[in-house]
C-alpha positions in Angstrom: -29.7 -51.3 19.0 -30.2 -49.1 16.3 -33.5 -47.9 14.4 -32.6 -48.2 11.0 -29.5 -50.4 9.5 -27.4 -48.5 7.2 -24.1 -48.8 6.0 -23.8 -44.8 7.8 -24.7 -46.5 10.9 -22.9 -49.6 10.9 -19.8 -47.8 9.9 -20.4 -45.6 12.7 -20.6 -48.2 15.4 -17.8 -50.4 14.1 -15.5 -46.9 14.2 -12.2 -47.1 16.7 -11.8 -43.9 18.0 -8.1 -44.5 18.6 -6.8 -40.9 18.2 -3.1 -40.8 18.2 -2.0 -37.5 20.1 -0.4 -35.2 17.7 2.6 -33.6 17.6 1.9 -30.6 19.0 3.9 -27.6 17.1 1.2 -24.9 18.8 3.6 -23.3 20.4 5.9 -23.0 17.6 3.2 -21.8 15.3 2.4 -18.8 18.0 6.0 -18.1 18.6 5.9 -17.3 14.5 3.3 -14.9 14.8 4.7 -13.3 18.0 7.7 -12.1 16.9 5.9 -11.0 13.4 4.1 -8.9 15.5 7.2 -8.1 17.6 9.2 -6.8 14.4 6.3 -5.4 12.6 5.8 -3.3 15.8 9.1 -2.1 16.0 9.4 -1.1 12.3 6.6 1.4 12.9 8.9 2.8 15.3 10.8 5.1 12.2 8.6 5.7 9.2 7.6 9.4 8.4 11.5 10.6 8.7 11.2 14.7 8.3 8.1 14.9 6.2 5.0 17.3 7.2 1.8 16.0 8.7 -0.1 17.2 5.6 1.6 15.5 3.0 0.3 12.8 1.1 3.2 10.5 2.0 2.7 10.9 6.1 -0.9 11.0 5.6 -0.4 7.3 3.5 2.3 6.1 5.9 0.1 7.0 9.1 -2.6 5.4 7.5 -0.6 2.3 7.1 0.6 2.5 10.7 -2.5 2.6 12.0 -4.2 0.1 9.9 -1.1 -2.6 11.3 -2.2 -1.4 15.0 -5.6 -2.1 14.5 -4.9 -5.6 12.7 -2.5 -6.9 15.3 -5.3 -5.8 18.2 -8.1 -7.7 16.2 -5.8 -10.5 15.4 -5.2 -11.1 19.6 -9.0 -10.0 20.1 -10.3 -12.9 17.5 -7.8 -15.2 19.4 -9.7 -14.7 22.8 -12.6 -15.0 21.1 -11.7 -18.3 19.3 -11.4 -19.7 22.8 -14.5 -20.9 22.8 -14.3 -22.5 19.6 -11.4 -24.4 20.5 -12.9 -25.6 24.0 -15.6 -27.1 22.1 -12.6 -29.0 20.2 -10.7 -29.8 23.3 -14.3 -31.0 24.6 -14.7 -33.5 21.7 -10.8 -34.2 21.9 -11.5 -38.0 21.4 -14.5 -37.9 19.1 -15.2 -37.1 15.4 -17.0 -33.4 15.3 -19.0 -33.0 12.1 -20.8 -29.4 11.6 -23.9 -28.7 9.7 -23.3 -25.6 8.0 -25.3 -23.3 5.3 -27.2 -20.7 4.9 -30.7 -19.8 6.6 -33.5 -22.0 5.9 -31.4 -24.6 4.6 -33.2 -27.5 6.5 -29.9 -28.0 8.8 -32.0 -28.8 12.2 -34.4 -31.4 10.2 -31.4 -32.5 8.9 -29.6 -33.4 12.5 -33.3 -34.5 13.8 -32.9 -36.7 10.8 -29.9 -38.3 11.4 -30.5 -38.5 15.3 -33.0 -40.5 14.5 -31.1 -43.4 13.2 -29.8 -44.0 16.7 -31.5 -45.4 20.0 -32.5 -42.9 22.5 -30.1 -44.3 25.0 -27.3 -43.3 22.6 -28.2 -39.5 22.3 -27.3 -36.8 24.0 -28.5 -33.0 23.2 -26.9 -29.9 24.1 -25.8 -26.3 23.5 -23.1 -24.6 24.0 -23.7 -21.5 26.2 -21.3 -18.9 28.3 -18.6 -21.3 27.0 -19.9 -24.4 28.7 -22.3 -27.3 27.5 -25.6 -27.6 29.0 -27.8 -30.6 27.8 -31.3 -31.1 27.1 -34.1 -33.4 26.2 -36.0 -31.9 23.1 -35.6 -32.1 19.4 -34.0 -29.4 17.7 -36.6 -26.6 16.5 -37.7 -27.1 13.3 -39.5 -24.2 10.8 -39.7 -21.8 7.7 -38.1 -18.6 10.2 -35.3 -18.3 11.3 -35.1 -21.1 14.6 -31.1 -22.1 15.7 -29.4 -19.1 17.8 -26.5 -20.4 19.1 -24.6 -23.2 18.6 -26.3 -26.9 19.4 -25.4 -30.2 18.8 -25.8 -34.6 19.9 -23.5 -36.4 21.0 -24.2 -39.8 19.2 -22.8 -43.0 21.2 -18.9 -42.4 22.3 -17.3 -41.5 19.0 -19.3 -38.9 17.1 -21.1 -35.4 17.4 -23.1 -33.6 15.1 -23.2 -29.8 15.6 -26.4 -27.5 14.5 -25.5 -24.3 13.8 -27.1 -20.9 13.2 -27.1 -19.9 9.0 -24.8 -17.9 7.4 -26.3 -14.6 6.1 -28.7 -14.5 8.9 -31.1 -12.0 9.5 -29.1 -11.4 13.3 -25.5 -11.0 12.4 -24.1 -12.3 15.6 -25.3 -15.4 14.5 -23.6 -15.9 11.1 -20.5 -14.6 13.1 -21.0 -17.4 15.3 -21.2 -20.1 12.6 -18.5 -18.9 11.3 -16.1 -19.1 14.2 -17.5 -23.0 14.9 -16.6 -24.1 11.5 -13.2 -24.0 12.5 -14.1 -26.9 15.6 -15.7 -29.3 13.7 -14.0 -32.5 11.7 -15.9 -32.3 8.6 -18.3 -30.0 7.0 -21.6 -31.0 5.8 -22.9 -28.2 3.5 -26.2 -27.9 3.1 -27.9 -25.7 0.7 -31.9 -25.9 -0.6 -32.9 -27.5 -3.5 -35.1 -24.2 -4.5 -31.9 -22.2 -5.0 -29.1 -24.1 -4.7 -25.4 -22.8 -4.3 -26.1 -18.6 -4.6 -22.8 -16.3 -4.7 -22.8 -15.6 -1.0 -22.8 -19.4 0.0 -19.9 -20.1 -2.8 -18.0 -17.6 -1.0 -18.4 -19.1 2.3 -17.8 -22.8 0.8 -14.5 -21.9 -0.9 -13.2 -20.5 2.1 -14.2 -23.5 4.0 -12.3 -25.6 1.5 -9.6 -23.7 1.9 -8.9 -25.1 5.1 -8.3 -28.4 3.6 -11.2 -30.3 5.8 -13.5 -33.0 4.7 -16.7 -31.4 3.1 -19.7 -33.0 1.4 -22.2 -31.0 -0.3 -25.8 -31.3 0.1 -28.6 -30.4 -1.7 -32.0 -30.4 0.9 -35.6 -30.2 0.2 -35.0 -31.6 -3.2 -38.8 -32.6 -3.6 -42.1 -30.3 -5.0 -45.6 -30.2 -4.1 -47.7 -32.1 -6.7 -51.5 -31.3 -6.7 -54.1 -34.0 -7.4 -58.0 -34.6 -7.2 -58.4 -37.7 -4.4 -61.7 -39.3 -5.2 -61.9 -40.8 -1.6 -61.7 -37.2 -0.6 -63.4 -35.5 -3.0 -60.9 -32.7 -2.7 -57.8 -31.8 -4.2 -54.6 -33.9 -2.5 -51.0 -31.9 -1.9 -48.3 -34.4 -1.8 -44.6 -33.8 -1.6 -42.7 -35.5 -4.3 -38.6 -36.7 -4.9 -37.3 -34.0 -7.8 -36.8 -36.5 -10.7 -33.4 -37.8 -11.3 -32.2 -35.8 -14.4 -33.3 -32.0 -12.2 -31.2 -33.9 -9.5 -27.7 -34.3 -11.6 -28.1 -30.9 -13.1 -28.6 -29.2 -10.1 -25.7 -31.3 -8.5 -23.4 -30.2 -11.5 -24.6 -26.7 -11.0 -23.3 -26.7 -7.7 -20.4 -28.6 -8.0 -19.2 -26.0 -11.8 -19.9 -23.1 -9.6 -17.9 -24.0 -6.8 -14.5 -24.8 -9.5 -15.4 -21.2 -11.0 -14.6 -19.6 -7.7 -10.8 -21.4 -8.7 -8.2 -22.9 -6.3 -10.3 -25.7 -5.4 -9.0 -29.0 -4.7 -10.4 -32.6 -4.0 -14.3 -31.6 -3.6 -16.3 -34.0 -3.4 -19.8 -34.9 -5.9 -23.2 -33.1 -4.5 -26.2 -35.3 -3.1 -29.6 -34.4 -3.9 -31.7 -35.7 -0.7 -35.7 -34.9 0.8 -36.1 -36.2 4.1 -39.5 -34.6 3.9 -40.4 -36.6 0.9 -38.9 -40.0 2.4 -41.0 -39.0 5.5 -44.2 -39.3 3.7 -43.7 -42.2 1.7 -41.5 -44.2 3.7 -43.4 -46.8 3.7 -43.1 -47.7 0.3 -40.1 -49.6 -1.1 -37.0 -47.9 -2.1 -38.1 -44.8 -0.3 -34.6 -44.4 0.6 -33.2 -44.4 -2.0 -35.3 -42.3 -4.1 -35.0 -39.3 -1.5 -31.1 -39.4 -1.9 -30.8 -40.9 1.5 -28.8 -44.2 0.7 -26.3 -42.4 -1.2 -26.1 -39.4 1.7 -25.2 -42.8 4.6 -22.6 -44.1 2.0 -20.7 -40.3 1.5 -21.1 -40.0 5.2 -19.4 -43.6 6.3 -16.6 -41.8 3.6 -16.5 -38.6 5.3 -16.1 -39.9 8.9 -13.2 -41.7 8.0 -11.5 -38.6 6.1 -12.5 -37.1 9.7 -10.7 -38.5 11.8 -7.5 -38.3 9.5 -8.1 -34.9 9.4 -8.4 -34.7 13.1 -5.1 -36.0 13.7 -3.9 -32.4 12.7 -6.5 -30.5 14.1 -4.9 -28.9 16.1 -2.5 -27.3 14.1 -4.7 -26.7 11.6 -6.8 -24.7 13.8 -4.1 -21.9 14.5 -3.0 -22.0 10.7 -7.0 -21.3 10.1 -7.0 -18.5 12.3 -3.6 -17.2 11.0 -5.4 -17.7 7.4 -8.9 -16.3 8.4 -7.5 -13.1 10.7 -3.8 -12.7 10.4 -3.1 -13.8 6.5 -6.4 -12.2 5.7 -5.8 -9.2 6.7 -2.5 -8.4 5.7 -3.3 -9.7 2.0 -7.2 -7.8 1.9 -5.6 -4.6 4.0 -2.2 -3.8 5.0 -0.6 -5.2 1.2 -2.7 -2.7 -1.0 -2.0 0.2 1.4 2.2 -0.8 1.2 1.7 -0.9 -2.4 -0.1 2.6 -2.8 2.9 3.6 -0.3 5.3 2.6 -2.5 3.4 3.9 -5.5 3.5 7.1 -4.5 6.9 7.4 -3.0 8.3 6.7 -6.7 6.5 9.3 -8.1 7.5 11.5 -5.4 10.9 11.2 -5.8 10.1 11.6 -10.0 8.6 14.7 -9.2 11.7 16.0 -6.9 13.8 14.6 -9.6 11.9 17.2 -12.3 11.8 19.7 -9.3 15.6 19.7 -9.0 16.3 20.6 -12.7 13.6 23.4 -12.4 14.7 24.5 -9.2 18.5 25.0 -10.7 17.5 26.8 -13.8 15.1 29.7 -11.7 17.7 30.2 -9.1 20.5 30.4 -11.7 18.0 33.4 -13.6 17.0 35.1 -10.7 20.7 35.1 -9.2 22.5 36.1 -12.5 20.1 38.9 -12.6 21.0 40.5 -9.2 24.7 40.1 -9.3 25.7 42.9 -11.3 24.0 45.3 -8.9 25.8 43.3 -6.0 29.0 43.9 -7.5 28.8 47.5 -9.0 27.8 48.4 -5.7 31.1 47.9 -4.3 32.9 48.2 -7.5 34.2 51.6 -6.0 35.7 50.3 -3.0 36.9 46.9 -4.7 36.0 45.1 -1.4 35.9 41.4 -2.7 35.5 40.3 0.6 31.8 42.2 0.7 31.2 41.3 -2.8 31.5 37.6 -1.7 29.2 38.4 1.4 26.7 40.1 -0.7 26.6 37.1 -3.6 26.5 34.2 -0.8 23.0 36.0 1.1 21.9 36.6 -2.2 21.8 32.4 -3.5 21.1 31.7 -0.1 18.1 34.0 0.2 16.6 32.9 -3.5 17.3 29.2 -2.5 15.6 29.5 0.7 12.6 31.2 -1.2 12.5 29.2 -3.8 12.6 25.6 -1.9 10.2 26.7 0.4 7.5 27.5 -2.4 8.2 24.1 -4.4 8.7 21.6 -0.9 5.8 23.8 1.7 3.5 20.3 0.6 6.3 17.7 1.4 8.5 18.5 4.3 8.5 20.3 7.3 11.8 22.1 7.6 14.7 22.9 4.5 18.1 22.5 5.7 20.5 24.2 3.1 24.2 24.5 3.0 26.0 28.2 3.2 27.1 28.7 -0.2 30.8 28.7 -0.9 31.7 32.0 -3.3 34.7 33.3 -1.7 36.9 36.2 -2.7 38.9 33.7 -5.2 36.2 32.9 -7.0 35.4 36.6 -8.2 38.2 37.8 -10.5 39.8 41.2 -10.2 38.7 44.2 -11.3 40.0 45.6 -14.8 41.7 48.9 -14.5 40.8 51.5 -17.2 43.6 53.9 -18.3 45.0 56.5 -21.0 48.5 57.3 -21.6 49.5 61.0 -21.3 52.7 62.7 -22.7 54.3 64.5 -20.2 57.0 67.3 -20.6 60.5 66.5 -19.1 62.6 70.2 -19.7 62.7 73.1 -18.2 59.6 76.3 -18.2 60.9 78.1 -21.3 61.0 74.9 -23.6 57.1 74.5 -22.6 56.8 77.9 -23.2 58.4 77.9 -26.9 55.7 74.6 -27.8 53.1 76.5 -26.8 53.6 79.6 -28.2 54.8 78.3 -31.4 51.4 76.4 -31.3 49.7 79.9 -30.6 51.8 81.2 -33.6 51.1 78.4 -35.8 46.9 79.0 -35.3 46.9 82.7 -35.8 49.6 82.2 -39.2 47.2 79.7 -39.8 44.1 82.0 -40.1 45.8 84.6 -42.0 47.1 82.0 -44.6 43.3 81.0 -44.7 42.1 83.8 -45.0 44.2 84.7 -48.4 42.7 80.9 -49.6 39.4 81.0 -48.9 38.2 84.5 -48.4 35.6 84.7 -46.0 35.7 81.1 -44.0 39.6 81.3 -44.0 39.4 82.4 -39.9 37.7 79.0 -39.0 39.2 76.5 -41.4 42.5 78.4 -41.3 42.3 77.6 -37.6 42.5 74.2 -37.7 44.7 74.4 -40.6 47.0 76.8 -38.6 46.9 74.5 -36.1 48.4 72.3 -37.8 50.4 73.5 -39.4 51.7 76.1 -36.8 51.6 73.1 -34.1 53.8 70.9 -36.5 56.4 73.9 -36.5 55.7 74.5 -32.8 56.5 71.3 -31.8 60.1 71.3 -34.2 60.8 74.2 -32.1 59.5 72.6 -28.7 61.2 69.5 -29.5 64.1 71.5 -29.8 63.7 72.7 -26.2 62.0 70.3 -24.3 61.8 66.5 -23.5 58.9 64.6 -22.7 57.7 61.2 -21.5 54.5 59.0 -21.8 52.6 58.5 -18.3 49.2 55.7 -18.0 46.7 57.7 -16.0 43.9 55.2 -14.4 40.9 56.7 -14.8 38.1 54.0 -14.0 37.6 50.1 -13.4 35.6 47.4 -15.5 33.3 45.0 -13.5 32.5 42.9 -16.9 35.3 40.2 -16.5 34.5 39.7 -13.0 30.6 39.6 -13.9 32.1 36.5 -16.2 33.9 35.0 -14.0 31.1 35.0 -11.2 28.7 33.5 -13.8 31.1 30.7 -14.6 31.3 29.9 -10.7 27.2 29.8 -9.6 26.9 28.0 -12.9 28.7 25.1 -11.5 27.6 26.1 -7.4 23.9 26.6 -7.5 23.3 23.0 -8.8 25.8 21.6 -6.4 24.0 23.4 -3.5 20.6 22.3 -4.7 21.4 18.2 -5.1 22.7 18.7 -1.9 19.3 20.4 -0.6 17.2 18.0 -2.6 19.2 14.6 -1.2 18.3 15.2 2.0 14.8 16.2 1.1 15.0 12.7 -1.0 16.4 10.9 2.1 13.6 11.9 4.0 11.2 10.2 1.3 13.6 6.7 1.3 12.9 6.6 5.1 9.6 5.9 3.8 10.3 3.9 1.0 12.7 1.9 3.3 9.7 1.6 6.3 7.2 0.4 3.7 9.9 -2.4 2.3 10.7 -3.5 6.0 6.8 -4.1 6.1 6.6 -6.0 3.3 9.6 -7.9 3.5 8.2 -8.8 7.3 5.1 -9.9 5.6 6.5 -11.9 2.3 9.0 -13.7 5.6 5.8 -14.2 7.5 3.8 -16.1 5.0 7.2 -17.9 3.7 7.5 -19.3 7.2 3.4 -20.2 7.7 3.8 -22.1 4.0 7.1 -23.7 5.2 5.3 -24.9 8.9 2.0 -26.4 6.3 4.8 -28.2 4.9 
């Protein structure tokens, strides 16, 4: 028989734990994140193509490897250490599970005392959950102001209901938030409990959203909703501290504090109205009518007979909704809070890699064309004597290749390890022909004598020349009269000579001109140097895309992985 008739307790005895077995898609839930793994894995395989270990990109993209590693390990690490979480769940396989959970000090183990205390002894059953096993025992849970619950205890309540005690969140020994944490994911329901004297702080928010997230029953609970009220007791001739109910209106504010701050966190669906209880203020005035229901208690069994019902619907799927939790809390987690803003800082910087080659390329093209252009009429005045096109060409091609090499290496030394380039193609064609420089000479066809007569009727001419000057101009007449002479003598010369003789014109070659092959060689690098360097560049580009491609496999693995988890929630 019970203690104390309420509609919590009633509910609770007239509940049918008639679980119907689920449909068990575990294994196709695990097969899902096996071969994301499996694929992930294998993408890793090819990432950092030809690029050097110092670069930023292999540095990013090593980073990103790594980080995948390390997630996959810890995703299959959390998984064994979920085990004991879910053989708590498999323990209670046929019985609602409803945690306590909040933050240190948050009254949670006079809370379950509280509620254990509704039931006959005969119906109660304490325990704790140690080296993944449950061992009973006979006392009450620990109750104080420090922190008291280390591990994870519980009661099992008649044949269809457990309550579990756990350790607070932001506890002063981190193993034992951790271990809360992991428990949440066994239990039914959530009762959330959080103290009247600062109800609902950022860190428990955080921890509540996440837990709603999960899409299980949870009520809200504001504890120790009472104060100390001092008074002068006549009988006692002494001042009297007596614990109080908060009034009604400090009550409903707090609850819609709680309840606004929870919404603000966003994405929150379905949550259910805080309740503002004391059980240490119903304990000292219990005897008085209403007690009850001035400390919040009547309206705390009424949202419980709710939530135990919402339990057991919720139960039906637990065990799904375990592994989708975990894929959430570890696997989901991760890749969203990790691996996605490392891809996107990947592909961030690929881009404006391949912008900077892009600007690279066009400055590349115009220094090779100056500092080739420069060289090549020294290349080809230094076999302009021998006209050997086939050096020329030699010379030219180790020239661009040379500056190339140079000038590749200086601009790419931060990016890739090794520079293939492409012999350059100038062959003997390509350069022109040399320009041959001549004069035409007149040469003499007759005989000895008729040369003779035109030179000495030349001779004649000159001295007759200077004589007749002289007579002109007295005194200059020698010098001018030379010329003159010559002239004039040669003219009369040459009638004789012509008379003679018979002559010819003959082209005499007496040098070569490099400038139309110096034009023609500019014309052809103009059009091969940037050929050769989008060659160079494309496969420097390539080896940036390997990257670019590695970090959309990644994601596209990802954006398919989360497709199918949303798909399997249905």
């Amino acid at each position: 028989m019970v203690k104390n008739e309420n509609v919590f307790v009633t509910s609770l005895r007239d509940f049918t734990g008639d679980f119907v077995l689920v449909n068990n898609r575990e294994d196709e839930l695990t097969k899902m994140q096996f071969e994301f793994e499996s694929k992930i894995k294998k993408t890793l395989e090819n990432s950092n193509g030809k690029l050097k270990k110092e670069s930023l990109l292999f540095s990013l993209t090593d980073a990103l490897k790594v980080s995948v590693l390390n997630g996959i390990k810890e995703w299959n690490e959390k998984l064994i250490d979920s085990l004991p979480m879910k053989k708590l769940s498999e323990e209670y396989s046929d019985r609602i599970i409803l945690l306590v959970f909040g933050k240190v000090n948050a009254g949670k183990s006079s809370f379950c005392n509280f509620i254990t205390e509704q039931f006959p002894n005969e119906e109660i059953k304490r325990f704790c959950f140690v080296d993944n096993r449950i061992e009973y025992f006979e006392q009450s849970f620990a109750e104080g102001v420090v922190e008291t619950t280390a591990t994870i205890q519980g009661v099992e309540i008649g044949r269809d209901f457990v309550l579990l005690d756990s350790p607070g969140l932001h506890s002063i020994v981190d193993e034992n938030g951790d271990l809360t944490r992991r428990f949440t994911d066994s239990a039914d329901a959530v009762l959330w409990l959080t103290p009247s004297s600062s109800p609902g702080q950022v860190q428990e928010l955080t921890d509540l959203k996440l837990e709603l997230e999960k899409k299980k029953p949870l009520l809200p609970i504001i504890t120790r909703s009472d104060q100390l009220i001092e008074d002068w007791s006549d009988e006692l001739n002494d001042l009297v501290h007596t614990i109080v109910n908060k009034s009604e209106s400090i009550r409903q504010l707090q609850e819609v504090d709680v309840i606004e701050r929870v919404k603000a966190l966003g994405n929150v669906d379905d949550l259910k109205s805080a309740i503002s209880i004391s059980i240490h203020a119903y304990r000292e005035h219990q005897e008085k009518e209403n007690a009850q229901s001035q400390a919040g208690l009547n309206r705390l069994f009424s949202s419980l007979s709710d939530i135990i019902h919402e339990a057991k619907e919720y139960k039906v799927e637990k065990a799904n909704q375990q592994l989708i939790n975990f894929i959430n809390d570890n696997v989901l987690s991760t890749l969203e809070k990790d691996i996605s803003p490392q891809l996107l800082k990947l592909k961030d910087q690929t881009q404006k890699t391949l912008d900077d080659l892009k600007k690279k390329e066009s400055l590349i093209i115009s220094e090779l064309l100056t500092t080739v252009k420069s060289q090549v009429r020294g290349v080809v005045e230094q076999h302009s004597a021998s006209q050997d096109k086939v050096a020329i060409s030699s010379g030219l091609n180790q020239l661009i290749e040379h500056e190339l090499t140079l000038i590749l290496q200086e601009e790419l030394k931060d990016l890739v390890n090794q520079i293939n380039t492409t012999s350059s193609l100038l062959n003997t064609d390509d350069l022109g022909d040399f320009e041959k420089q001549t004069v035409n000479v007149e040469r003499i066809k007759g005989s000895a004598g008729k040369s003779i007569s035109t030179g000495v009727g030349g001779i004649g001419g000159s001295a007759g020349g200077a004589l007749i000057g002289s007579m002109i101009l007295p005194g200059v007449g020698t010098a001018i009269g030379g010329v003159i002479g010559g002239m004039l003598g040669g003219a009369a010369g040459s009638a004789v000579g012509n008379y003679w003789v018979e002559t010819e014109q003959v082209e005499h070659v007496v040098g070569f001109s490099v400038e139309d092959m110096l034009m023609q060689i500019s014309e052809k690098i103009t059009i091969l140097i940037p050929n050769l360097i989008h060659y160079t560049m494309s496969e420097v580009r390539d080896s940036v895309l390997v990257v670019d491609r590695f970090a959309n496999a990644i994601l596209g693995e990802i954006e398919k992985f989360e497709y199918q988890i949303q798909e399997f929630r249905g």
